[in-house]
N, C-alpha and C positions, 0 to 999 in steps of 0.2 A: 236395635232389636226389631223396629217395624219393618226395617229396608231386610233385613233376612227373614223374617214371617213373609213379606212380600214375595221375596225372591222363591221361598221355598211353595208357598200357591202356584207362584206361577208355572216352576219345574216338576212338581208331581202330580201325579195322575189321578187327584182327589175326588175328580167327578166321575171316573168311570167305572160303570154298573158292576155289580160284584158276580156276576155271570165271564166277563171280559176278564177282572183280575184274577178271578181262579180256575181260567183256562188251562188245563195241560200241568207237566211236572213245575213243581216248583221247588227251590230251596228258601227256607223260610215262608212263613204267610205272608204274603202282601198285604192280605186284608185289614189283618192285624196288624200290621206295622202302619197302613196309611191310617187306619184310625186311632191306632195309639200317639201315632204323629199329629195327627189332627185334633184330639182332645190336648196337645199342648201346646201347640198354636194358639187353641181357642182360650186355654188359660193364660198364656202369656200377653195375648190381645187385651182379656178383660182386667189381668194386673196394672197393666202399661194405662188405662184407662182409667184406675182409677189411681193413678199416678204413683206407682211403684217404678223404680229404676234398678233395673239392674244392671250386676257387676259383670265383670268381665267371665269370673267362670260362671255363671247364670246364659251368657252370650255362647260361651264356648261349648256347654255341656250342649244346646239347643243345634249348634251349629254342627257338632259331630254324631248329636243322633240324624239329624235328618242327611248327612253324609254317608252314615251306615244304610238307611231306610233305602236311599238314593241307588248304594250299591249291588241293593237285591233288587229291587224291583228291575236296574239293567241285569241284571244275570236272570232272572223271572221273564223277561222281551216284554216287559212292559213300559221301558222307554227306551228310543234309540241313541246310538252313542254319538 
């Protein structure tokens, strides 16, 4: 679960200013999505912490949102492919 919270920081665009992410048409918010992403990161860090493990679909449900989050924000040109 840390090496995909990791992974997932490192691939989306959490830092940039909310002027850049809601530039131009979108489909779906991005803003909304990187922070609703981001408030479950930040709970999944502080579970993991205070030593909760989870299962496989806990891994999985985390790993297909941030797969869908992923897939707008490239149709959004907020990352490149």
């Amino acid at each position: 679960m840390r090496q995909l919270i990791a992974q997932v920081r490192r691939t989306l665009p959490f830092e940039l200013p909310e002027a850049r992410v809601c530039d131009g048409p979108c489909e779906g918010c991005s803003l909304k999505l990187l922070d609703y992403l981001e408030g479950e990161l930040d709970l999944w860090e502080r579970r993991l912490d205070e030593g909760e493990r989870p299962g496989l679909a806990e891994l999985s449900k985390l790993a297909r949102t941030s797969r869908k989050v992923h897939k707008v924000l490239l149709k959004n040109n907020l990352l490149s492919h």
